[in-house]
Backbone as numpy.savetxt, mean C-alpha at the origin, in Angstrom:
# Nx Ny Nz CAx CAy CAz Cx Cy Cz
6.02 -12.49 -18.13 5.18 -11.29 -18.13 6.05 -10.04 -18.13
5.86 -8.93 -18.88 6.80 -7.68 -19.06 5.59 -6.95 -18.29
6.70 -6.34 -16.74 6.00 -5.19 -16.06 6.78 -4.68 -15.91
6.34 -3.50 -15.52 6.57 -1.95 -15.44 6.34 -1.38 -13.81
6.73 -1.66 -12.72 6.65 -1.28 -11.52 6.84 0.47 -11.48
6.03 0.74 -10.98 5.69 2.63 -11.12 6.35 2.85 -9.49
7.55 3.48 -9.33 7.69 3.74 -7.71 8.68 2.72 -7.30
9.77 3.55 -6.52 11.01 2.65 -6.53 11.02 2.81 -4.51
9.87 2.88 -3.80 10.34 2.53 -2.85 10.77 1.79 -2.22
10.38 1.21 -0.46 10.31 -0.05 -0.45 9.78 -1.18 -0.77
8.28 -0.74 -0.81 7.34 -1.94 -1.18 7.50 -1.68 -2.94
7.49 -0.95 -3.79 8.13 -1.36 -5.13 9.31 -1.80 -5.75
10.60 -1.64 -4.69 11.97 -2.38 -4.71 11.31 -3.73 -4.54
10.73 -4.41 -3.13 10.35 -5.45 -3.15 9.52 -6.21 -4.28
9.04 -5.23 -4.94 8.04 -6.24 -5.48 8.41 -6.17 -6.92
8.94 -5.72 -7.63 10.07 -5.80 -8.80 11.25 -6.78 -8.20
11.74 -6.67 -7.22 12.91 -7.81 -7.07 12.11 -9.28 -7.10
10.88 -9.46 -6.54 10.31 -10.48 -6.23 9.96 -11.16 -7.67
9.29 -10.10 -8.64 8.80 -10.79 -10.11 10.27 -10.54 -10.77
11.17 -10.16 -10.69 12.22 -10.44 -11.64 12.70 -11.63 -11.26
13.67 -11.47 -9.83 13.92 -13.39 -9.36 12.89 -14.50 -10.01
11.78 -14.16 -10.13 10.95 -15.19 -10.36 10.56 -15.29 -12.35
11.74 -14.57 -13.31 11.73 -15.05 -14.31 11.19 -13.76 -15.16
10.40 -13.10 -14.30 9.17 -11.97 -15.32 10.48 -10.62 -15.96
9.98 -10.22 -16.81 10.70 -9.05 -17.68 10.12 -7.48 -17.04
10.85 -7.23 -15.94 10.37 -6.55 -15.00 11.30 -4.66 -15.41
10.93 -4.02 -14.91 11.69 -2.06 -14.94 10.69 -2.01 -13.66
11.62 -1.45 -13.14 11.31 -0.45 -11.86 11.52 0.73 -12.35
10.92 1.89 -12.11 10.60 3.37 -12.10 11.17 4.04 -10.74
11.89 4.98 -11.38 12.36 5.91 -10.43 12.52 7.07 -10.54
12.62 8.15 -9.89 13.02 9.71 -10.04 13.82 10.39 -9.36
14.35 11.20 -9.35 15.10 11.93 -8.75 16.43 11.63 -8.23
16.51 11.52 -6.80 17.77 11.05 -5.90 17.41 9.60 -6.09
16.51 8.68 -5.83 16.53 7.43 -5.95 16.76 7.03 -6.85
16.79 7.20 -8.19 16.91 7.17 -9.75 18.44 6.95 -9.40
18.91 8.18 -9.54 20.64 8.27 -9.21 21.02 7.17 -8.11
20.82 6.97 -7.45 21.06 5.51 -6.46 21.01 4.29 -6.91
19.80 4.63 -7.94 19.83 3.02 -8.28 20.69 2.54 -9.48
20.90 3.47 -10.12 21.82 4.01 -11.21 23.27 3.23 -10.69
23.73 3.81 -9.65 25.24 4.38 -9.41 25.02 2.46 -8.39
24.11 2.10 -7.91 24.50 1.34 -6.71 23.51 0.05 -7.14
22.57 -0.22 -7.79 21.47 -0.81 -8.23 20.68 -1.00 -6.97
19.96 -1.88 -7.12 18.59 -2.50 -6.14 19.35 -3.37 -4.81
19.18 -2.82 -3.66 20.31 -3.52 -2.79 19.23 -3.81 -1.51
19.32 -5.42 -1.42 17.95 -5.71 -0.58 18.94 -6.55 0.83
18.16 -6.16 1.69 18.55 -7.42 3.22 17.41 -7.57 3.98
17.58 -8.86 4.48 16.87 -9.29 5.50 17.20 -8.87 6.85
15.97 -8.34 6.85 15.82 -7.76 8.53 16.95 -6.92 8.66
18.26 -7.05 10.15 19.01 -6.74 10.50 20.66 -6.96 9.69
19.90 -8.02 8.89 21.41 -8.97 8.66 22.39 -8.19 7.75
23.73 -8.73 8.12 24.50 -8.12 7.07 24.93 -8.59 5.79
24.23 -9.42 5.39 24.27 -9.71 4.08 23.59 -8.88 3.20
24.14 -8.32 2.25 23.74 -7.21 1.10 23.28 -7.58 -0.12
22.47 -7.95 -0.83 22.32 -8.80 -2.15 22.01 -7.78 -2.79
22.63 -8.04 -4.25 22.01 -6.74 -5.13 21.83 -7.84 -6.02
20.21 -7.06 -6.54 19.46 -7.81 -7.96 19.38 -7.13 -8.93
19.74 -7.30 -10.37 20.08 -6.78 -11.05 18.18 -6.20 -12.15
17.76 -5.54 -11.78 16.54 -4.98 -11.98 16.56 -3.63 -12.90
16.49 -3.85 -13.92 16.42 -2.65 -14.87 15.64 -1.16 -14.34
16.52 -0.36 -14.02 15.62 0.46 -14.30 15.32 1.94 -14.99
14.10 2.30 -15.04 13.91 3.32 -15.83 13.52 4.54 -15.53
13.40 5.64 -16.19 12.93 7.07 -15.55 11.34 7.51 -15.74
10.99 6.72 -17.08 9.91 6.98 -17.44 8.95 5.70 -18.06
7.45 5.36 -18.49 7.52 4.36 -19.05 7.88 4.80 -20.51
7.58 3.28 -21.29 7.82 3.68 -22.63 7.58 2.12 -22.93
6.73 2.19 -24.54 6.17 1.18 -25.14 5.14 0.77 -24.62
4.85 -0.65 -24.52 3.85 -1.60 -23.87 4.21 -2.59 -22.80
3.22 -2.91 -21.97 3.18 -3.80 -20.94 2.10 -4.90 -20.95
2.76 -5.48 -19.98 1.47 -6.63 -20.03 0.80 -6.28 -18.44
1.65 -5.21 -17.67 1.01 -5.03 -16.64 2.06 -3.62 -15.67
0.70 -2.79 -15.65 1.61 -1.41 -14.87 1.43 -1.48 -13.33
2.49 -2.09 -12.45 2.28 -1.81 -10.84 2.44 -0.49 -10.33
1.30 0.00 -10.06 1.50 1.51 -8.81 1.68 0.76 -7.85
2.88 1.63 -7.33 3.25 1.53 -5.74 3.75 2.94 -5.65
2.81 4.05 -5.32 3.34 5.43 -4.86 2.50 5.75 -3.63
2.67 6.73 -3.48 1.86 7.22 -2.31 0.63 8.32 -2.90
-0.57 8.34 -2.30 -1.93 8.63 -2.47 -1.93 10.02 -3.33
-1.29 10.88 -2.94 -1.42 12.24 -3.70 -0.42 12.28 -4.87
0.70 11.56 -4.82 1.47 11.40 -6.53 0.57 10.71 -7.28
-0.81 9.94 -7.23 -1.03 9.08 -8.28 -1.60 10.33 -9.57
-2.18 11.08 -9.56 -2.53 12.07 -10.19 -1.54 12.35 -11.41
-0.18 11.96 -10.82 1.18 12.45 -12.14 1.17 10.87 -12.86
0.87 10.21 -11.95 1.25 8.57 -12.23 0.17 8.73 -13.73
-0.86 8.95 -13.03 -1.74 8.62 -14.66 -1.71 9.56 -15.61
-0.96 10.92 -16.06 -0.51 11.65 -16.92 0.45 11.07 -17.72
1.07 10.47 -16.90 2.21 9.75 -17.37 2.10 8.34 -18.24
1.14 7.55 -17.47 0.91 6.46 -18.30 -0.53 6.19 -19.43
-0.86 7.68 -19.14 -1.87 7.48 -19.92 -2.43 6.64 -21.01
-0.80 7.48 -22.17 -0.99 6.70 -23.65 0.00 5.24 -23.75
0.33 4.54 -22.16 1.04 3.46 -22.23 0.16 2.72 -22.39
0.10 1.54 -23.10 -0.27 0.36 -23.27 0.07 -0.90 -22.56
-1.16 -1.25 -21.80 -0.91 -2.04 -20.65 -2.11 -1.95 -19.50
-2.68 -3.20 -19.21 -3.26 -3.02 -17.27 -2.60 -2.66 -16.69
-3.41 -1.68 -15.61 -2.72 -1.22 -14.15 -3.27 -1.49 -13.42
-2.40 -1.70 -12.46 -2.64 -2.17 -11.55 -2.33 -1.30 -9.66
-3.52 -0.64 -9.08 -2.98 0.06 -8.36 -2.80 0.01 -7.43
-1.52 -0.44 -6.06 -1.40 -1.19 -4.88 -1.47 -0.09 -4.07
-2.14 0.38 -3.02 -1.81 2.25 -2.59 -2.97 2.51 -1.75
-2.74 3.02 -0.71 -3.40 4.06 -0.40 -4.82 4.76 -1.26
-5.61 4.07 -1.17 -6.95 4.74 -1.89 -8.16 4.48 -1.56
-8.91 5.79 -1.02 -9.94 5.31 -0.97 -11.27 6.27 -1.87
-10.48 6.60 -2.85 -11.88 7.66 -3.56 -12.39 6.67 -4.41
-12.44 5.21 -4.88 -13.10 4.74 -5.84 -12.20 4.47 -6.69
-12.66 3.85 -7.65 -12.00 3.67 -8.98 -12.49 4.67 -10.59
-13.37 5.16 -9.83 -14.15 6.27 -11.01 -12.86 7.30 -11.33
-12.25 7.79 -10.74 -10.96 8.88 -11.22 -10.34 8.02 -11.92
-9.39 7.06 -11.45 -8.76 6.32 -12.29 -9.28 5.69 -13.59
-10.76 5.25 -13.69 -11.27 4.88 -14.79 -11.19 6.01 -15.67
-11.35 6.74 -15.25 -11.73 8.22 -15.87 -10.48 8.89 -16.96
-9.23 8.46 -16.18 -7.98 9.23 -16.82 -7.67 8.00 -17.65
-7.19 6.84 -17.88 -6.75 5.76 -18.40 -7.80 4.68 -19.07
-9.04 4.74 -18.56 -10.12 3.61 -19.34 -9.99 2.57 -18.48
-11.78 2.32 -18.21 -12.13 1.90 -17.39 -11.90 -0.18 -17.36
-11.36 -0.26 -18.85 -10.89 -1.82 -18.98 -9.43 -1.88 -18.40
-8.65 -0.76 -18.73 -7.13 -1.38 -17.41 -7.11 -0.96 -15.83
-8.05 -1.03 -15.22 -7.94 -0.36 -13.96 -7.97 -1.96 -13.08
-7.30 -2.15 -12.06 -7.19 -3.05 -10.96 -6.96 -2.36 -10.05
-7.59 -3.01 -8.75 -7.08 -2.12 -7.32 -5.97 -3.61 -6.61
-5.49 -2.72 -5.73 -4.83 -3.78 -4.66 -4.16 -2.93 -3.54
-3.53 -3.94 -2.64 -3.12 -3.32 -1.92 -2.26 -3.83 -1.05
-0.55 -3.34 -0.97 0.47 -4.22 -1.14 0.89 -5.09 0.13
0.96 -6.65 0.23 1.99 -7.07 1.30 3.15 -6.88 2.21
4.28 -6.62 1.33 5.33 -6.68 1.57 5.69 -5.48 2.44
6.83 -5.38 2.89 6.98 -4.28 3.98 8.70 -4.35 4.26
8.90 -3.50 4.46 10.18 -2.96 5.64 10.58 -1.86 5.39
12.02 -1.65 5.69 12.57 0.34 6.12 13.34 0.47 5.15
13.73 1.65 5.09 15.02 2.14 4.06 15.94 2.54 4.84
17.37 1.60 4.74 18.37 2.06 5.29 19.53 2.36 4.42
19.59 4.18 4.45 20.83 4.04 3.38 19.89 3.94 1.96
20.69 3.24 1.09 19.97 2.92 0.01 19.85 1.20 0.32
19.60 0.73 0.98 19.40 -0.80 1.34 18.47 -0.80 1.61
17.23 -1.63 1.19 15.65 -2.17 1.30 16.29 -3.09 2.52
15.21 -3.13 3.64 15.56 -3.79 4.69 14.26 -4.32 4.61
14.34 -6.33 4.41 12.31 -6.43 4.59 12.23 -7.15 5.61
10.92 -7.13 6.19 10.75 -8.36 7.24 11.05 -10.14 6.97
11.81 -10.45 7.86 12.05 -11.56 7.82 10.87 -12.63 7.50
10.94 -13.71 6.84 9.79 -14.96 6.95 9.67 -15.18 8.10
8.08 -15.04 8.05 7.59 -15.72 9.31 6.32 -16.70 9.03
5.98 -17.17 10.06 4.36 -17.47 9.85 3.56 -15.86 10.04
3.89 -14.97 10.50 2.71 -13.97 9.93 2.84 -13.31 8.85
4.12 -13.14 8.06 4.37 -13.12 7.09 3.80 -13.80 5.74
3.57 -15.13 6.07 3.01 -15.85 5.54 1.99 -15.81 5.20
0.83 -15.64 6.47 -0.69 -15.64 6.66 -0.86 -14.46 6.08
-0.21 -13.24 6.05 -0.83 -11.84 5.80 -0.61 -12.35 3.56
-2.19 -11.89 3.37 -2.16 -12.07 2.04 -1.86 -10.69 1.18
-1.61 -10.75 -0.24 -2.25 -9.22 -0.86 -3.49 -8.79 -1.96
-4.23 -8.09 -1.40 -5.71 -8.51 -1.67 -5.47 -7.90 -3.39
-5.82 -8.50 -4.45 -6.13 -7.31 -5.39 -7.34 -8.09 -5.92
-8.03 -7.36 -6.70 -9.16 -6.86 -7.52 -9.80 -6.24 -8.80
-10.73 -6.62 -9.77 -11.92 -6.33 -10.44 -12.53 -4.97 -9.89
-12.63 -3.64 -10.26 -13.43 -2.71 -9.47 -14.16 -3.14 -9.68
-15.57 -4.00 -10.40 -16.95 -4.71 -10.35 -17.13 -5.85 -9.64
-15.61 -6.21 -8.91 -16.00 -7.59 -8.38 -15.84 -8.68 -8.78
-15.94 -8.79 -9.88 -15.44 -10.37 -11.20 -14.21 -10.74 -10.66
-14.34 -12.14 -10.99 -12.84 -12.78 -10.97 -12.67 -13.06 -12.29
-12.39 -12.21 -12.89 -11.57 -12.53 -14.34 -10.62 -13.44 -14.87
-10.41 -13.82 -15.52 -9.03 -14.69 -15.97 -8.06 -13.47 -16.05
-7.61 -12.14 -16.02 -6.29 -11.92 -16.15 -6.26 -11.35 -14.49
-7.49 -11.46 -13.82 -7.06 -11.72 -12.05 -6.35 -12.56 -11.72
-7.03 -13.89 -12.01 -6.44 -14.90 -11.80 -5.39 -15.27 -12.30
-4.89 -15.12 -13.69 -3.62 -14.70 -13.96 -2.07 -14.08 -12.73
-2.88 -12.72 -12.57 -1.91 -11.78 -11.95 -1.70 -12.94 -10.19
-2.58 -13.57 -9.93 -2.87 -14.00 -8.89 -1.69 -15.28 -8.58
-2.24 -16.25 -9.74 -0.93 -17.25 -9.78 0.60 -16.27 -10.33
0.69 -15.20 -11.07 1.99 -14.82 -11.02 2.79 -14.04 -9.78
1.76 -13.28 -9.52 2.68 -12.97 -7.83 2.59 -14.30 -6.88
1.86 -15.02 -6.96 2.39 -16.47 -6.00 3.69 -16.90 -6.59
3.77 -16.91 -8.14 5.25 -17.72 -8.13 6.13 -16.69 -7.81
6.12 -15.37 -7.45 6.58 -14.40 -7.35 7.21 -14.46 -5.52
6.65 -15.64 -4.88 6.30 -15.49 -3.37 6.01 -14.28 -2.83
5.02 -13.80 -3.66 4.02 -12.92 -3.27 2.81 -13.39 -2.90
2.37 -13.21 -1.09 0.99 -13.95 -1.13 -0.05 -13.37 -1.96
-0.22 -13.57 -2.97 -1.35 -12.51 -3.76 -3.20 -13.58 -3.59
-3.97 -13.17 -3.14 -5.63 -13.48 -3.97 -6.40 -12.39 -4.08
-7.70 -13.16 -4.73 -8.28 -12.18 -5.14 -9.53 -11.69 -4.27
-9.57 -10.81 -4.55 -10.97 -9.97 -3.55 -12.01 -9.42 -4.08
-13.30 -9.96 -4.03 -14.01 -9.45 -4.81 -14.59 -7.84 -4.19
-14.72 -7.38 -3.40 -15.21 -6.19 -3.13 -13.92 -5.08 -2.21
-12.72 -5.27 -3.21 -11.73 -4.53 -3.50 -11.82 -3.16 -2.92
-12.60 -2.63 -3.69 -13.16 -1.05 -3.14 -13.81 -1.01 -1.83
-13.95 -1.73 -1.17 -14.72 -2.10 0.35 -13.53 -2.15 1.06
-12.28 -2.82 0.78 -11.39 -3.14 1.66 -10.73 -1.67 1.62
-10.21 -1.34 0.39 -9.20 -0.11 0.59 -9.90 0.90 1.23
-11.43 1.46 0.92 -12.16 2.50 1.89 -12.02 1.89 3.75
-12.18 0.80 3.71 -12.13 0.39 5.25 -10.74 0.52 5.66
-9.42 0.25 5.12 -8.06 0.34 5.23 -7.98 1.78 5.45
-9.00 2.59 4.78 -8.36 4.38 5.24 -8.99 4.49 6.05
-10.54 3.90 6.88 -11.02 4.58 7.86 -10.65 4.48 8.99
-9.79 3.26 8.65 -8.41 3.13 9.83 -7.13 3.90 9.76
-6.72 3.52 9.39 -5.10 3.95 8.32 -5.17 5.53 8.81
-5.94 5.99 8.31 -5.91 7.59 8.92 -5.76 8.28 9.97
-6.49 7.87 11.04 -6.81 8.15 12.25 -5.47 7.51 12.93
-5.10 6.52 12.12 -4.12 6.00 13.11 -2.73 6.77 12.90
-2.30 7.24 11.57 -1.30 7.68 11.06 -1.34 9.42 11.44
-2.63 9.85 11.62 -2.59 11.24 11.56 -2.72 11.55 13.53
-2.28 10.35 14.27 -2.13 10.55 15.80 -0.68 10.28 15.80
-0.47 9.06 15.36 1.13 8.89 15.43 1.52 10.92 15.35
1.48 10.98 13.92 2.21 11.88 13.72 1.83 13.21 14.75
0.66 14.29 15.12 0.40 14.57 16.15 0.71 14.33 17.56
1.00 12.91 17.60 1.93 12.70 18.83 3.50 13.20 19.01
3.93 13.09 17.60 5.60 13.10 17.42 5.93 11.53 17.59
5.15 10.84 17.48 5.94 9.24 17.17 5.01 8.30 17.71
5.69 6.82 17.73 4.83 5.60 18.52 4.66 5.77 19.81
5.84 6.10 20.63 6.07 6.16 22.38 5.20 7.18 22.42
5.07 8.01 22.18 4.55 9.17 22.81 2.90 9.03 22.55
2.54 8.64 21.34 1.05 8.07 21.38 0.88 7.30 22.31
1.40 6.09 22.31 1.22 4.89 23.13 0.78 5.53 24.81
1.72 6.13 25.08 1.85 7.19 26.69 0.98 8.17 26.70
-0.46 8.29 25.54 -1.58 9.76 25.63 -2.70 8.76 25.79
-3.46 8.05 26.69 -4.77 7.16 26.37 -5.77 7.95 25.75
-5.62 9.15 26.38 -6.93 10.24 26.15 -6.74 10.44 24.00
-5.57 10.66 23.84 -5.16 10.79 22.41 -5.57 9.36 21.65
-5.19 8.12 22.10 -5.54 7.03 21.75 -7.01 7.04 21.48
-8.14 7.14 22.57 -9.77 7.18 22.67 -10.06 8.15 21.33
-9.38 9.35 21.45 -9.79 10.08 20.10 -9.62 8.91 18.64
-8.35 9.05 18.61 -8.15 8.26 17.23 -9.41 6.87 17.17
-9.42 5.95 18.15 -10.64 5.33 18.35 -11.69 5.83 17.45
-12.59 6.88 18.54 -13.71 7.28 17.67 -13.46 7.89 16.47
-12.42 8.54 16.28 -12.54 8.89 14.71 -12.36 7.98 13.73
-12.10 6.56 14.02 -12.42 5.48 13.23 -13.01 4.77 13.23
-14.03 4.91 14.61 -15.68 4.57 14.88 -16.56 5.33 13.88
-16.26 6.43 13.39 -17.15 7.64 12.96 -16.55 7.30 11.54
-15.67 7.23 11.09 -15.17 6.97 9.35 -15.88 5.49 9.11
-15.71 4.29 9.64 -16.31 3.01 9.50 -18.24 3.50 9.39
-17.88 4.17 10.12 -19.58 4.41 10.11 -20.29 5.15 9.18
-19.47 5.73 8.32 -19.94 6.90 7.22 -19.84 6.30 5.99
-19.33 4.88 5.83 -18.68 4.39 4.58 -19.76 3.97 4.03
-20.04 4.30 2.24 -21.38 4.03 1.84 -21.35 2.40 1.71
-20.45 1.25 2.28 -20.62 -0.23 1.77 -20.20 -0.51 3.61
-20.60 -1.61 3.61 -19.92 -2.62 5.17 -18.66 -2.86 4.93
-17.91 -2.66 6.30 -16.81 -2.69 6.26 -15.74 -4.12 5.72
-14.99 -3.89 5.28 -14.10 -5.61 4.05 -12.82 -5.52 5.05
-12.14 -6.45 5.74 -13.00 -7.65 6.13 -13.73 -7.32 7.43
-14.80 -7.96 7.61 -15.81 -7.83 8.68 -15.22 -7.87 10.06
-13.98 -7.92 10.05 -13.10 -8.13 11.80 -13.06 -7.12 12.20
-12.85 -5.55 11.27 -13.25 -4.29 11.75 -14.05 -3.95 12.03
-15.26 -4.81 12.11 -16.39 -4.45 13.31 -16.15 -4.20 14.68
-14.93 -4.92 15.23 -14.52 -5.41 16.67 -14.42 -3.73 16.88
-13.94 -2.88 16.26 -13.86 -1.26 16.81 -15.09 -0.88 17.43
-16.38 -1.52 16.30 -17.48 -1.05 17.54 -17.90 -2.03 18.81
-17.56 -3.04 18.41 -18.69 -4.21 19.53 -17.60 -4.21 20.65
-16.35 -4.13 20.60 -14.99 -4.33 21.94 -15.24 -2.95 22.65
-15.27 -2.75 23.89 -15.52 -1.92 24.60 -14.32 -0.56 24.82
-14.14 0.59 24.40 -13.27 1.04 24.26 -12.01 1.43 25.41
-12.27 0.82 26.24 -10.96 0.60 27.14 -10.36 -0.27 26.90
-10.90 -1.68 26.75 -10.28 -2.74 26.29 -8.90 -2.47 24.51
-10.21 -1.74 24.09 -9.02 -0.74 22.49 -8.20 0.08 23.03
-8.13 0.52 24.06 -6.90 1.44 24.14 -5.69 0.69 24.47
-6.17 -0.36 25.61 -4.69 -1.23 26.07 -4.50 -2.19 25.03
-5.24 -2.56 23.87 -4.77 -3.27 22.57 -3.72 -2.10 21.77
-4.56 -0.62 21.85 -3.58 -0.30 20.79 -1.96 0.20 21.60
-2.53 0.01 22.58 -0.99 0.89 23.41 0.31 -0.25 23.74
-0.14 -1.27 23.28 0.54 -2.52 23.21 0.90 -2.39 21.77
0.24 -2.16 20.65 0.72 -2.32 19.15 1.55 -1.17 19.08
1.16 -0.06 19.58 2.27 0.96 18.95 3.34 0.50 19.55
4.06 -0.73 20.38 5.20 -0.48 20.85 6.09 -1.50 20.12
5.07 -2.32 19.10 5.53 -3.49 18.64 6.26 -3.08 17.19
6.95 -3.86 16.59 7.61 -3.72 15.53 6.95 -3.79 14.31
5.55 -4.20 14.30 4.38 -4.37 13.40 4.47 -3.08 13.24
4.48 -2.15 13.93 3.89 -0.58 14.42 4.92 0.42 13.51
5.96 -0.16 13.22 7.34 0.59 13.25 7.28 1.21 11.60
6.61 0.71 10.54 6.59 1.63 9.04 5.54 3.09 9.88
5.22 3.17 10.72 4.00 4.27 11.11 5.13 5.60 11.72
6.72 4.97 12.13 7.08 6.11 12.58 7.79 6.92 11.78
7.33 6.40 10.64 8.26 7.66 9.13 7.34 8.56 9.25
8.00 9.74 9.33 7.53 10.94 9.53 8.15 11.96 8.68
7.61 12.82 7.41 8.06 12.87 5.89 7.32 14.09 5.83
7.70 15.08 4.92 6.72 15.73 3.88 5.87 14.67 3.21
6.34 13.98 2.51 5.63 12.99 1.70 4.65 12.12 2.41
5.04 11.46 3.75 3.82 11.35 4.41 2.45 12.05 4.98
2.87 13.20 5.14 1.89 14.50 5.24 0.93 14.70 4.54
1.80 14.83 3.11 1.19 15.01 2.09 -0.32 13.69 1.68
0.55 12.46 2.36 -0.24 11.23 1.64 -1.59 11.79 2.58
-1.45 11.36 4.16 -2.24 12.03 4.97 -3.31 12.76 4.27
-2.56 14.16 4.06 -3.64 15.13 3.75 -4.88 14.82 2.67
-4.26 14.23 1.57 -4.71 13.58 0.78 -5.88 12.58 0.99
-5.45 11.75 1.78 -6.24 10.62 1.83 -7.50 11.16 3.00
-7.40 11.96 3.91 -8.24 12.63 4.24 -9.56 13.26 3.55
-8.86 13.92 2.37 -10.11 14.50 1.56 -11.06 13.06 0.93
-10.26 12.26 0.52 -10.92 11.08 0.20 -12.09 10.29 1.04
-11.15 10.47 2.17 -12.53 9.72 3.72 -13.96 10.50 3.59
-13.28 11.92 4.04 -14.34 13.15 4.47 -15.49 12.57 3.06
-15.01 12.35 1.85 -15.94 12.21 0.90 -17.43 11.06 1.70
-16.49 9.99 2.13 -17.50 8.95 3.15 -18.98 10.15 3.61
-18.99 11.06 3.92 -19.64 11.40 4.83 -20.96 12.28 3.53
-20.52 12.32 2.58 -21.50 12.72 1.59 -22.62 11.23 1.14
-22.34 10.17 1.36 -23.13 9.02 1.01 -23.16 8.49 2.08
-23.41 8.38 3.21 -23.48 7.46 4.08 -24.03 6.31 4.26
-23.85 4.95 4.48 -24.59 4.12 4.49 -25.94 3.98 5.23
C-alpha cells in the first residue's frame, strides 16, 4: 500500500515506522525544524527509557505529490484546515486520526465526501531530543485498540482493508461503526481534562486542587450531556452514575500515573489545539440530545 502520513510527530513517526517495517511504500510529512531533523538525522525511535537508538529509514517529504492509496492525518485539531488545502487535488483516501469533534461535514466539504475516514490514533510516547520514545509492550498496550471508521457507519471493504493492514502493521486497528460518536465523546472528555491540567500548571498540581478536579468533572458531566448522539463507548456513562467523590480520588490517582504523562506537554500548539477543539464542543450545545 503507498501512504502518505501527514505530520511527523510522535504518533505519525510511529505510525509510518510501523507501516514501512511492515513492507507498505510509506513518506512521512514534515515541516519546518522537524523536516530539517529528519533530513540531517532520519526517523530515530526507542523503547521507553532504553538506550538503544534504531533509525528506520522512512522517506520523507515536505509536501504531498501524485497519488496514494491512502492519506494518514496525524496533526493537531486547528492545523487540519492547511492539511486539506494542501491535499485537496491529491489523489487518494484520507484518513483522519486527531482530535475532532465537529463532524465529518467540513472535511467532506473541502476534499469529497467518498475519501473521508475518521479515526483515532493508538500509539503514544514523548519526544526526546529528536528520538520518538514509545511505550513499551504491554498487555495494556495490547488491549487498547485504534478505532477507525465509515462517517455513515458501513463497514466497507477498503475499512476492512485499512483494518487488516495496520494489524500487520502491529497496529491494534478495528473498525467502529459510529466513529463520529466516539471522537465527540473523546472531546467531551479530552477537554476538560487537558484545559485543567494546563490551568493547573501541570499533573501534581491538579492532582493536589480536588475543588479544581470536581470542576473539570462537571464540565464533562455537562459536554457528555449536550452531545446530539449517546456517548461511544458506553463506559463513559460511569461520569454520571459513580458518585463524584469517588471521581475525584480516581482521577487524583491517574494524574500521577504515567498513563497521565502525554497531558503534561504544555505548548503554544497545545493551546492552540485546546482552543480549537473547544469551539467544536460548545457546538454540542446548539443540538442537544
Amino acid at each position: 500500500m503507498k501512504v502518505l502520513v501527514y505530520g511527523a510527530g510522535v504518533t505519525g513517526t510511529l505510525f509510518a515506522s510501523r507501516l514501512h517495517e511492515a513492507g507498505n511504500d510509506v513518506s512521512l510529512l514534515a515541516r519546518g525544524e522537524r523536516l530539517a531533523a529528519l533530513q540531517e538525522n532520519g526517523v530515530l525511535l526507542a523503547e521507553g527509557d532504553g538506550p538503544v537508538i534504531m533509525q528506520v529509514p522512512v522517506p520523507v517529504v515536505e509536501r504531498p505529490a501524485g497519488s496514494y492509496d491512502l492519506i494518514a492525518v496525524l496533526v493537531r485539531t486547528h492545523q487540519v484546515e492547511d492539511v486539506l488545502k494542501s491535499i485537496a487535488g491529491v489523489r487518494g483516501d484520507v484518513l483522519f486520526l486527531l482530535n475532532w469533534a465537529a463532524g465529518p461535514e467540513p472535511l467532506e466539504a473541502a476534499i469529497g465526501r467518498e475519501r473521508v475516514l475518521l479515526g483515532f490514533p493508538n500509539l503514544g510516547g514523548t519526544m526526546d531530543g529528536q528520538v520518538v520514545r514509545y511505550r513499551a509492550t504491554s498487555l495494556l498496550t495490547r488491549l487498547v485498540s485504534m478505532p477507525i471508521g465509515e462517517p455513515d457507519g458501513r463497514v466497507t471493504p477498503r475499512l476492512r482493508e485499512l483494518v487488516q493492514t495496520f494489524r500487520s502493521a502491529r497496529i491494534n486497528a478495528k473498525a467502529e461503526t459510529r466513529m463520529d460518536a466516539w471522537l465527540k465523546t473523546h472531546a467531551a472528555f479530552e477537554l476538560p481534562l487537558g484545559q485543567s491540567v494546563h490551568a493547573a500548571g501541570g499533573l501534581d498540581s491538579l492532582a493536589d486542587d480536588p475543588a479544581a478536579i470536581r470542576d473539570m468533572i462537571r464540565r464533562m458531566r455537562q459536554n457528555l450531556k449536550a452531545m446530539p448522539s449517546r456517548p461511544v463507548p458506553r463506559a463513559f456513562n460511569v461520569l454520571h452514575t459513580v458518585p463524584e467523590a469517588i471521581l475525584v480520588r480516581v482521577f487524583r490517582r491517574f494524574l500521577r500515573t504515567d498513563a497521565a504523562s502525554p497531558l503534561a506537554t504544555d505548548s503554544p500548539a497545545v493551546s492552540a489545539e485546546l482552543d480549537r477543539l473547544a469551539e467544536q464542543v460548545s457546538a454540542f450545545e446548539v443540538h442537544p440530545s
